[in-house]
PDB file of N, CA, C and O in Angstrom:
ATOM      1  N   UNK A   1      30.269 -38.241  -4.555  1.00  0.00           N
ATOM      2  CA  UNK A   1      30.594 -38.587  -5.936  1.00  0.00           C
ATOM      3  C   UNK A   1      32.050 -39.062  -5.978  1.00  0.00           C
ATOM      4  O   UNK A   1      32.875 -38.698  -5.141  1.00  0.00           O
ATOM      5  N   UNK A   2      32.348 -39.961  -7.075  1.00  0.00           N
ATOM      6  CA  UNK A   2      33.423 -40.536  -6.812  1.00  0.00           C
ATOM      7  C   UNK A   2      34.565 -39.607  -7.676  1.00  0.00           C
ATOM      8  O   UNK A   2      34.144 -38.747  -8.449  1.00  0.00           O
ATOM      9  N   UNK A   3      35.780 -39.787  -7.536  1.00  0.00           N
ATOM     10  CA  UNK A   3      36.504 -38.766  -8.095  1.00  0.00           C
ATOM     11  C   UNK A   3      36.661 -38.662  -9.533  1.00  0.00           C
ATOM     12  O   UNK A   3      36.953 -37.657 -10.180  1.00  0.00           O
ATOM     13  N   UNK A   4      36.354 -40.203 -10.071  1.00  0.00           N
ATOM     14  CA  UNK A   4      36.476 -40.454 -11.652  1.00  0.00           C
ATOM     15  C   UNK A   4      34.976 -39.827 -11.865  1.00  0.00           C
ATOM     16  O   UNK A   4      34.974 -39.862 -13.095  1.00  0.00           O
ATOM     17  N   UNK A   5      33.814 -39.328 -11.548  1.00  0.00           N
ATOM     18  CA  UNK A   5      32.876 -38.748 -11.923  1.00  0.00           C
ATOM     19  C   UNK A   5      32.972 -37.563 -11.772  1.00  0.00           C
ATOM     20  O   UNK A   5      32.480 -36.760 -12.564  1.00  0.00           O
ATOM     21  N   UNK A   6      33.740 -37.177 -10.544  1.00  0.00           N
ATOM     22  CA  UNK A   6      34.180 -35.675 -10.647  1.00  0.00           C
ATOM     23  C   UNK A   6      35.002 -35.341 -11.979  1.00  0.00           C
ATOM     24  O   UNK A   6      34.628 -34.298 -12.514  1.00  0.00           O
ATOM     25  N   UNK A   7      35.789 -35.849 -12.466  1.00  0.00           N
ATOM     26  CA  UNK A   7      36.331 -35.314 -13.283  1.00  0.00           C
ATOM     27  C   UNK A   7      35.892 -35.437 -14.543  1.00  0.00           C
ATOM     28  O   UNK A   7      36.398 -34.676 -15.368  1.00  0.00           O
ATOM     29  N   UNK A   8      35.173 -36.112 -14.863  1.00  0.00           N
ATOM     30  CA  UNK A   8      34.422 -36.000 -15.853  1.00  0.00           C
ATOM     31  C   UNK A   8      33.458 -35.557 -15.918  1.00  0.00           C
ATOM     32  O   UNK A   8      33.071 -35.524 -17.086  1.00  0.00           O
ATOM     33  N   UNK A   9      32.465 -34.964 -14.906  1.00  0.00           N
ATOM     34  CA  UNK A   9      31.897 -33.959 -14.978  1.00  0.00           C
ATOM     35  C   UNK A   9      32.666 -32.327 -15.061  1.00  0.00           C
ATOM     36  O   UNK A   9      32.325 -31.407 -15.805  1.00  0.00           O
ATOM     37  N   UNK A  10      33.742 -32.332 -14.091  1.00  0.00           N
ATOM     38  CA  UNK A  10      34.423 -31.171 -14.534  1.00  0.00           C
ATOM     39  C   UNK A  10      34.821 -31.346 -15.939  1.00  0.00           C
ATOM     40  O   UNK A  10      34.228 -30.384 -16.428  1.00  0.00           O
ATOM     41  N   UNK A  11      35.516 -32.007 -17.075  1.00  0.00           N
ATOM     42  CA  UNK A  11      35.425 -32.030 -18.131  1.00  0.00           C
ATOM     43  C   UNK A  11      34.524 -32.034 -19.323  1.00  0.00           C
ATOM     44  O   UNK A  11      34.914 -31.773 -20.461  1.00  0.00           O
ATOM     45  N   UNK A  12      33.148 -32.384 -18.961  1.00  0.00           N
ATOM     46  CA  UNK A  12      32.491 -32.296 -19.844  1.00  0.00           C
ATOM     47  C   UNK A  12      31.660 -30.396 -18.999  1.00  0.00           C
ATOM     48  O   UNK A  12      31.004 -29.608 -19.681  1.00  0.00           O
ATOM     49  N   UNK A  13      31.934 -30.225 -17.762  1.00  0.00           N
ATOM     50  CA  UNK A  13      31.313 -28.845 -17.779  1.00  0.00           C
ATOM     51  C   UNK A  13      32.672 -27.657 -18.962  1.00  0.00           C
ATOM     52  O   UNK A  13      32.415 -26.641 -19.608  1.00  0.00           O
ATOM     53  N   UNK A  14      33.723 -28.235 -18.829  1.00  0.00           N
ATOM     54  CA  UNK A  14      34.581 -27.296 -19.517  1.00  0.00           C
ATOM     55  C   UNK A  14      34.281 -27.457 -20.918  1.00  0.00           C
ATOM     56  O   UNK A  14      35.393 -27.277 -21.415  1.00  0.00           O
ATOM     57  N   UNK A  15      33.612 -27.646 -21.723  1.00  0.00           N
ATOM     58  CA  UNK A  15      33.286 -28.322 -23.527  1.00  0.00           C
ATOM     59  C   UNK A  15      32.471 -27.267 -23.567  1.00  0.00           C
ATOM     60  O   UNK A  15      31.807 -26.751 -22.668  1.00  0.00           O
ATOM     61  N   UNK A  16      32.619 -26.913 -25.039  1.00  0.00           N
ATOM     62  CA  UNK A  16      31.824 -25.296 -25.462  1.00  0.00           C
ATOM     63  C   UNK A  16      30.502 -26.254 -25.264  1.00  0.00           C
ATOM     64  O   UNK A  16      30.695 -27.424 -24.934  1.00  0.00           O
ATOM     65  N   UNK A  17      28.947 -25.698 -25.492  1.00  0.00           N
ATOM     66  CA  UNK A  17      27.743 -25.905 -25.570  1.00  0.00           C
ATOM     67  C   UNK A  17      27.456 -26.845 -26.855  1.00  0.00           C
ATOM     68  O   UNK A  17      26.907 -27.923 -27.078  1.00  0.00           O
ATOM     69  N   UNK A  18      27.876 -26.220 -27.302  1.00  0.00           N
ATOM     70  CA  UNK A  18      28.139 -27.255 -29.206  1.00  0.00           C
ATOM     71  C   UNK A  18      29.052 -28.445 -29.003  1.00  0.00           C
ATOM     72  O   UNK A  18      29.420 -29.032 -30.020  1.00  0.00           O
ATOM     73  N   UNK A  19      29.416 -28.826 -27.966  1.00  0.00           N
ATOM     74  CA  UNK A  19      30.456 -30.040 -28.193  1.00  0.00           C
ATOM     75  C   UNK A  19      29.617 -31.457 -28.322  1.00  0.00           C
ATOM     76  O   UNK A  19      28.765 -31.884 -27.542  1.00  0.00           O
ATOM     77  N   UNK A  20      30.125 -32.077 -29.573  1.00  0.00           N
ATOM     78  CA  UNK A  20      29.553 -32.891 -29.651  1.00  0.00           C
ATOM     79  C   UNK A  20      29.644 -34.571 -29.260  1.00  0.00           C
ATOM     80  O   UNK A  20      30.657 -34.912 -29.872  1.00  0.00           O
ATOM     81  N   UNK A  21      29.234 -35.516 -28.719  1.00  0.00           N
ATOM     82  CA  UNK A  21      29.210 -36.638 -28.253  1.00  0.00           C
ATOM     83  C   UNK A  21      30.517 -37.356 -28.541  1.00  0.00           C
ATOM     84  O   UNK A  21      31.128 -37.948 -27.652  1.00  0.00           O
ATOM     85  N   UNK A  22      30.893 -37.301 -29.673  1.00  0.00           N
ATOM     86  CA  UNK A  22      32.476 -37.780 -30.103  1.00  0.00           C
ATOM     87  C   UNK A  22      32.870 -37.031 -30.025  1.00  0.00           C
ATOM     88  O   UNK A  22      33.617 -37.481 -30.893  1.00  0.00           O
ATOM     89  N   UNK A  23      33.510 -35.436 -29.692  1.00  0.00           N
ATOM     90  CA  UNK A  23      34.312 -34.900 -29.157  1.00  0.00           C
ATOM     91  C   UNK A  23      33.969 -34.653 -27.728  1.00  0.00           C
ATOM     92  O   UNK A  23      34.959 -34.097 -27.254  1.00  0.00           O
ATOM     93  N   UNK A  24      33.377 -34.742 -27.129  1.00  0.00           N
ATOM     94  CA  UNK A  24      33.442 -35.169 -25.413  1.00  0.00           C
ATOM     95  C   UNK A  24      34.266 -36.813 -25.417  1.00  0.00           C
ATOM     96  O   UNK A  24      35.346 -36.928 -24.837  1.00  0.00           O
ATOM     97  N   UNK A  25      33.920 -37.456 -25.798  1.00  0.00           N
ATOM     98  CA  UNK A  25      35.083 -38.537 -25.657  1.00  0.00           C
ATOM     99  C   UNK A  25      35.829 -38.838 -26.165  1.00  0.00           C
ATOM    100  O   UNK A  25      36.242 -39.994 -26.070  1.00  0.00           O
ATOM    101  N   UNK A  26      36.476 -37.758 -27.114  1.00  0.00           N
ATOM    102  CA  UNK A  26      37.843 -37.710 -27.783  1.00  0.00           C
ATOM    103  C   UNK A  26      38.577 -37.061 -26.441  1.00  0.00           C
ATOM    104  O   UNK A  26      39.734 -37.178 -26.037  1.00  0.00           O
ATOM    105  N   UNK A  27      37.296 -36.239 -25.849  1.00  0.00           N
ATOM    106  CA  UNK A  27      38.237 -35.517 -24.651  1.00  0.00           C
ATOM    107  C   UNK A  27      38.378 -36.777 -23.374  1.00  0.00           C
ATOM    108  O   UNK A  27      39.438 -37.349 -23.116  1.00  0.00           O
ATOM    109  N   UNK A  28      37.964 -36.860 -23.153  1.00  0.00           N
ATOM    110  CA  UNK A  28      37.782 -38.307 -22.249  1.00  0.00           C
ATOM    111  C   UNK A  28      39.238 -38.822 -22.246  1.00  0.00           C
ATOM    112  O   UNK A  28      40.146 -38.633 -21.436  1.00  0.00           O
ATOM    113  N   UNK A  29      39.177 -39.685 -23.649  1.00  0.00           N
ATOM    114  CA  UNK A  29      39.896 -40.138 -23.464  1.00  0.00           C
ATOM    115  C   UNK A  29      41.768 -39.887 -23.445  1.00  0.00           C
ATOM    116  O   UNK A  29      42.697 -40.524 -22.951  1.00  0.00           O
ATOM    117  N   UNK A  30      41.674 -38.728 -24.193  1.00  0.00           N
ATOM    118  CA  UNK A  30      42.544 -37.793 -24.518  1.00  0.00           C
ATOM    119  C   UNK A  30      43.195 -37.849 -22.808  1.00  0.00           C
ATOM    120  O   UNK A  30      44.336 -38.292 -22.681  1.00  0.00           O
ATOM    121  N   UNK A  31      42.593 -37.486 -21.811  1.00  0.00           N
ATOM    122  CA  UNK A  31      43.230 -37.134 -20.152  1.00  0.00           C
ATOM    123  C   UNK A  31      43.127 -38.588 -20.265  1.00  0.00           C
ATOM    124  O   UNK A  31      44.355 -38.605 -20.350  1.00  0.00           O
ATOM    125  N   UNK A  32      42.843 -39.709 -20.337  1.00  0.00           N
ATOM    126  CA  UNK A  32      43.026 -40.868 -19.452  1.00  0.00           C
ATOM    127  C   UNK A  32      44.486 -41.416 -20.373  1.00  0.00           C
ATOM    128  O   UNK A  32      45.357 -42.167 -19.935  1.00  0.00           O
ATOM    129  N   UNK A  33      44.435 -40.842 -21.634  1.00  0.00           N
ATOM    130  CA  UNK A  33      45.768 -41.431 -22.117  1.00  0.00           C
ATOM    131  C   UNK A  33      47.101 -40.938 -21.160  1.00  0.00           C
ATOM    132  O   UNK A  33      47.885 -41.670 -20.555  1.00  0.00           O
ATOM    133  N   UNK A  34      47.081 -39.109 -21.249  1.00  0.00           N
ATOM    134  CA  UNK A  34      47.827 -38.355 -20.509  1.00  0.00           C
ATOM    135  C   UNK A  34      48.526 -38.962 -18.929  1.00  0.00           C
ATOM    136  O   UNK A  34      49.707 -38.991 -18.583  1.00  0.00           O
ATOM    137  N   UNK A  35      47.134 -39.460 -18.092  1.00  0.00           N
ATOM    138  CA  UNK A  35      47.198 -39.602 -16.938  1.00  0.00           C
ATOM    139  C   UNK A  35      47.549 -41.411 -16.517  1.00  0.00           C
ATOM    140  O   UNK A  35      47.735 -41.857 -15.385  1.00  0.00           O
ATOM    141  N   UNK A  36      47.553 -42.206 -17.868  1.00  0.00           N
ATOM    142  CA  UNK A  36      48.704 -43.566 -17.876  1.00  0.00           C
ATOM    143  C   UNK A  36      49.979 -43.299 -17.901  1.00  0.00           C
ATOM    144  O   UNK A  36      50.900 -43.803 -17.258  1.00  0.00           O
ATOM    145  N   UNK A  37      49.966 -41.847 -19.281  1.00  0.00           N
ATOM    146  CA  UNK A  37      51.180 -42.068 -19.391  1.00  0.00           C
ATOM    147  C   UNK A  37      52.094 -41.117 -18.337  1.00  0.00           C
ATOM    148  O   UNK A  37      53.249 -41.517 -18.194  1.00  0.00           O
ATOM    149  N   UNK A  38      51.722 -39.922 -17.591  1.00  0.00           N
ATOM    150  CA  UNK A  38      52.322 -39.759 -16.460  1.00  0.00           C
ATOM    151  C   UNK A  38      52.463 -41.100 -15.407  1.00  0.00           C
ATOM    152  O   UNK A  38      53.512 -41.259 -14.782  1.00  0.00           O
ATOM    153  N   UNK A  39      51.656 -41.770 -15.306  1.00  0.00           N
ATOM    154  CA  UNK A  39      51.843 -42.720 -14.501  1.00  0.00           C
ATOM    155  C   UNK A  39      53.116 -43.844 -14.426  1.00  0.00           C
ATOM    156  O   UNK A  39      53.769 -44.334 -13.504  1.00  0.00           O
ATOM    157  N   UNK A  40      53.107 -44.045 -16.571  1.00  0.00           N
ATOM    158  CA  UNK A  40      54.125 -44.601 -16.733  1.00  0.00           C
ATOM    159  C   UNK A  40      55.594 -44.378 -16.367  1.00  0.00           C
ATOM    160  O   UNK A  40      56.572 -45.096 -16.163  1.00  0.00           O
ATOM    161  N   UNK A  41      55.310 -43.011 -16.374  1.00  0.00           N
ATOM    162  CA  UNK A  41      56.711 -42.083 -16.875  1.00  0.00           C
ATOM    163  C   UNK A  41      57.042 -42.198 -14.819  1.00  0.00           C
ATOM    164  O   UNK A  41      58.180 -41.939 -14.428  1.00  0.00           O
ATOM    165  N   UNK A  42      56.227 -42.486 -14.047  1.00  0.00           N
ATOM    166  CA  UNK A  42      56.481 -42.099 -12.855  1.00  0.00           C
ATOM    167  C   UNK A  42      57.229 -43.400 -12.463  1.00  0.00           C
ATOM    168  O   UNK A  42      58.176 -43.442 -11.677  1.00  0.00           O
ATOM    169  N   UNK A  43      56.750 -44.320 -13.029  1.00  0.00           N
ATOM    170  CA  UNK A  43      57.225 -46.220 -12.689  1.00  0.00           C
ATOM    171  C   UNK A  43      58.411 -46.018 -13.348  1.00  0.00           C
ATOM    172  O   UNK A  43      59.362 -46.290 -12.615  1.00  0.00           O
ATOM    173  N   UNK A  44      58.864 -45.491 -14.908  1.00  0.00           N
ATOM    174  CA  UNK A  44      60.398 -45.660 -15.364  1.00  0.00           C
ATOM    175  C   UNK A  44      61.117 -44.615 -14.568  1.00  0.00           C
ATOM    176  O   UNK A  44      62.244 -45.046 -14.321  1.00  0.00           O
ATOM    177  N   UNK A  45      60.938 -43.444 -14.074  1.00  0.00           N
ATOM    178  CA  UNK A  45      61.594 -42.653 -12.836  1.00  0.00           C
ATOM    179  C   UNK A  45      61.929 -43.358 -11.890  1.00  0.00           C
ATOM    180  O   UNK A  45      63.057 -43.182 -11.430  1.00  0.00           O
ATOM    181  N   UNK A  46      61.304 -44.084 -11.473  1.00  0.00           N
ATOM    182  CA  UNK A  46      61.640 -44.902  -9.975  1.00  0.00           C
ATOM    183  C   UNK A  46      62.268 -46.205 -10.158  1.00  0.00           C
ATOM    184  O   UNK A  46      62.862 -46.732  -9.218  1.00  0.00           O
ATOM    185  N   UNK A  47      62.196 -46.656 -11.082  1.00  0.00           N
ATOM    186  CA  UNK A  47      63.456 -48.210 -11.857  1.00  0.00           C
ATOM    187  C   UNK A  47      64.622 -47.538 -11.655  1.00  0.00           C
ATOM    188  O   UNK A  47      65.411 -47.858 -10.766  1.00  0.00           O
ATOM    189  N   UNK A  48      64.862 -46.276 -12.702  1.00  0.00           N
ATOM    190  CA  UNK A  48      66.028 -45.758 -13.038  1.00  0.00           C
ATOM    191  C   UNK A  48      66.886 -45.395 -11.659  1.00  0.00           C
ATOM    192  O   UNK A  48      68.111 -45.493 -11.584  1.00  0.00           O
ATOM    193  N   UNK A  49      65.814 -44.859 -10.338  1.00  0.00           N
ATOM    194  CA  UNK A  49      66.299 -44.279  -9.577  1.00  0.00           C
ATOM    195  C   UNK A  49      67.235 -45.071  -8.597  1.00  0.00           C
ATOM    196  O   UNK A  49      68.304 -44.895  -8.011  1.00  0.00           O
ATOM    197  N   UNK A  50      65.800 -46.506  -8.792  1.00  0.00           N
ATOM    198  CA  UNK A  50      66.775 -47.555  -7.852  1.00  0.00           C
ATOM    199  C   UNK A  50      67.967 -48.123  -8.948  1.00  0.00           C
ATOM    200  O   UNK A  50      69.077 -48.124  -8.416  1.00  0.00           O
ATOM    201  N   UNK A  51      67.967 -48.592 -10.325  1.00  0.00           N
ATOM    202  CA  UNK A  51      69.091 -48.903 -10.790  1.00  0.00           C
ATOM    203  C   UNK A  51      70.087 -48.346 -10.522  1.00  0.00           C
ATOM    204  O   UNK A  51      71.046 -49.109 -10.409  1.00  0.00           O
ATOM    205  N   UNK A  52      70.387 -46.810 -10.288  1.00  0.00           N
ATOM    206  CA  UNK A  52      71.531 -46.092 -10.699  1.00  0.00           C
ATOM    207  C   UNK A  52      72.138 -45.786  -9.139  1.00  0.00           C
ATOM    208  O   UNK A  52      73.206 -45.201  -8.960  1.00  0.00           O
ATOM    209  N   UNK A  53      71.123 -46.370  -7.862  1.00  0.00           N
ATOM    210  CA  UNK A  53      71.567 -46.191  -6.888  1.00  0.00           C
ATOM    211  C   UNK A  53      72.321 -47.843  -6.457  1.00  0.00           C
ATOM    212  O   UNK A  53      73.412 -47.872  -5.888  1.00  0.00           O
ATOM    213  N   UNK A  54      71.722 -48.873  -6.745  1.00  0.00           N
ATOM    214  CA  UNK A  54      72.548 -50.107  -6.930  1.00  0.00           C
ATOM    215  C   UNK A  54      73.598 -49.956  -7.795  1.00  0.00           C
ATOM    216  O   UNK A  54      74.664 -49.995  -7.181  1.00  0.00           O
ATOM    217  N   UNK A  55      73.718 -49.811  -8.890  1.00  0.00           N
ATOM    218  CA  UNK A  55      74.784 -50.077  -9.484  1.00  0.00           C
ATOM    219  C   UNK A  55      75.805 -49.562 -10.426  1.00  0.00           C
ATOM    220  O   UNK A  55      76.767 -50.264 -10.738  1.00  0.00           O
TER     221      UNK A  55
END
């Protein structure tokens, strides 16, 4: 299984029994926002790192 199915199966196994179809992909998308924006935050870390070591 691929890892983006792993985790969305681990996420939809973590949802009470009652969770309903739009809140499973409020959750969805909720981690894929999270996991851009760590991503982002990892690309302006590494600009800053090389800016401040140039100049």
């Amino acid at each position: 299984m691929s890892v983006v199915k792993e985790r969305m199966t681990e996420l939809i196994q973590t949802q009470p029994e009652d969770s309903s179809y739009e809140e499973i992909l409020k959750e969805l998308a909720f981690g894929q926002m999270i996991e851009r924006g760590l991503k982002m935050l990892g690309r302006v870390r590494l600009f800053l790192m090389k800016r401040c070591s140039i100049g």
